[in-house]
C-alpha positions in Angstrom: 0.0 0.0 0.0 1.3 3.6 -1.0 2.0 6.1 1.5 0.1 8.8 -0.4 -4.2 8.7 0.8 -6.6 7.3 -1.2 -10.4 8.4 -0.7 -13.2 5.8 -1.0 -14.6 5.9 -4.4 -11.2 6.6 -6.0 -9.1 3.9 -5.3 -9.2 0.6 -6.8 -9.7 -2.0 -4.4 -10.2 -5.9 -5.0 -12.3 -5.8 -1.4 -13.1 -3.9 1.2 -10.6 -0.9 2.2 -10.8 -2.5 6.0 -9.5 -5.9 4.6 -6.9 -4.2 2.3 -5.5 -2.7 5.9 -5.8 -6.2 7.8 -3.6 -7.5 4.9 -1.0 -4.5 5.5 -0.5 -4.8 9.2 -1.6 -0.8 9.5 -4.5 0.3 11.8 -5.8 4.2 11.3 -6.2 5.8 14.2 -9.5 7.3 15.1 -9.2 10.5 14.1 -7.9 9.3 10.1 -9.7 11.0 6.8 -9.6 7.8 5.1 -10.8 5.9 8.6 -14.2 8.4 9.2 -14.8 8.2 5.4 -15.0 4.6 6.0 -17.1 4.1 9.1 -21.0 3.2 8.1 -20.2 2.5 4.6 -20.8 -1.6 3.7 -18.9 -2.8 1.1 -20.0 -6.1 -1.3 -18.5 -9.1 -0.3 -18.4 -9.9 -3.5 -18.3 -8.4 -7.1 -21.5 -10.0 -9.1 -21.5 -10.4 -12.9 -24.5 -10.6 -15.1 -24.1 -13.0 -18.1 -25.0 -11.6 -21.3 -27.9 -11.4 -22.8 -27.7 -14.2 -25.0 -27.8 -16.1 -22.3 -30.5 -15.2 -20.2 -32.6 -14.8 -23.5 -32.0 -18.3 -24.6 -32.8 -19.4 -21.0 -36.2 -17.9 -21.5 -36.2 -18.9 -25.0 -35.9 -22.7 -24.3 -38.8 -22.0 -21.4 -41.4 -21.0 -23.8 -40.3 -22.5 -27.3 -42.3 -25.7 -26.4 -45.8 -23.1 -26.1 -47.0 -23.5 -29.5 -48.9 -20.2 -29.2 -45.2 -18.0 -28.1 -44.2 -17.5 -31.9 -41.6 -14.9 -31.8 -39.7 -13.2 -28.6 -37.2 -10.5 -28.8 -35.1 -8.2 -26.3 -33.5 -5.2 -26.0 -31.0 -4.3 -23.6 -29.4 -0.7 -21.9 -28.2 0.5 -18.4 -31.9 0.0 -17.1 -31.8 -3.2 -17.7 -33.2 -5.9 -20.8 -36.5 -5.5 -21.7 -38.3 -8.3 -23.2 -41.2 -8.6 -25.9 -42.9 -12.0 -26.3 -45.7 -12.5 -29.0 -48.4 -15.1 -28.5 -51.4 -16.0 -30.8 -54.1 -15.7 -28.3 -55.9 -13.8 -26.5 -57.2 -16.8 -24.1 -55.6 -16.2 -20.7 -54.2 -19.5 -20.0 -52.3 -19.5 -22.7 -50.5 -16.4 -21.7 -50.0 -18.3 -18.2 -47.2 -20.4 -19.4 -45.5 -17.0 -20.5 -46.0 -15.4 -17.1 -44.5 -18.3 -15.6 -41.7 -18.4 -17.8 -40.6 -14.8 -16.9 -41.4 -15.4 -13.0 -38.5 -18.1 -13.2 -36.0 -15.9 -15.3 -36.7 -13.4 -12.5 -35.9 -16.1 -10.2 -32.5 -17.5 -11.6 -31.2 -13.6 -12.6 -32.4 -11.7 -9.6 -29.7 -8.7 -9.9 -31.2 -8.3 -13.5 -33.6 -5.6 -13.6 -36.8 -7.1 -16.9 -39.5 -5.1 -18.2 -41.6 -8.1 -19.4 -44.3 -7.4 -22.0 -46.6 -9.9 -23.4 -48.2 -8.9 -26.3 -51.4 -10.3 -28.3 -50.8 -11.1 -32.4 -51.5 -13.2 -34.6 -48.8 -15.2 -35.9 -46.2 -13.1 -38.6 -48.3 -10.3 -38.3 -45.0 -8.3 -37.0 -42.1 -7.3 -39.5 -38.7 -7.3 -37.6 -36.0 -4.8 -38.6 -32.7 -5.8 -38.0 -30.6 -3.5 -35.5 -33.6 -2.9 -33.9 -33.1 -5.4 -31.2 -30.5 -7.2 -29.6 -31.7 -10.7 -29.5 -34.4 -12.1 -31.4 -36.7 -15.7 -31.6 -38.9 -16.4 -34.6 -40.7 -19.7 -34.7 
């Protein structure tokens, strides 16, 4: 560790600055900048990665390809988080529920992904897809 002070936020730690000064042998006295800064802040005990989206889609994907009615899915994805549009020929309820199902568990198995799950009624082929306009895309 460097003699110069490092302020929370700008340093680049692996973990937490308190293990980073068990590892060095130091202890801050009370009255430290970099000690105060510290005190009430948690820090993750560990650094979570979300897969990409090609994965996650083709999770759902293989959950609701079987659901003759579920003929096309696709998903976009920014900072907010991956929305997802799934297209199903009916209008019957119970058909959807397989669907609602489907997303519950993709919630389940990603929960540090944020999904803004649409469902939405049409026939089958009735939508054209432009490519670029998505980021991952199922057609039956």
């Amino acid at each position: 560790m460097s003699g110069e002070p490092q302020v929370v936020g700008e340093a680049r730690w692996g973990h937490s600055p308190e293990r980073e000064l068990a590892f060095s042998g130091v202890s801050l006295p009370p009255e430290s900048i970099l000690h105060r800064s510290l005190q009430g802040h948690e820090w993750p005990s560990e650094i979570k990665v979300t897969p990409p989206l090609e994965t996650i889609m083709d999770d759902f994907v293989e959950l609701v390809r079987h659901d003759p009615k579920v003929w096309a899915v696709y998903a976009t994805q920014n900072t907010s988080g991956i929305t997802v549009w799934t297209y199903v020929d009916s209008e019957d309820r119970t058909d959807r529920s397989p669907v609602y199902s489907a997303e519950w568990q993709l919630m389940t198995h990603f929960p540090d992904v944020a999904f803004d799950f649409n469902v939405l009624l049409a026939p089958a082929g009735s939508e054209e897809f432009d490519a670029g306009t998505y980021d991952y895309l199922f057609i039956r």
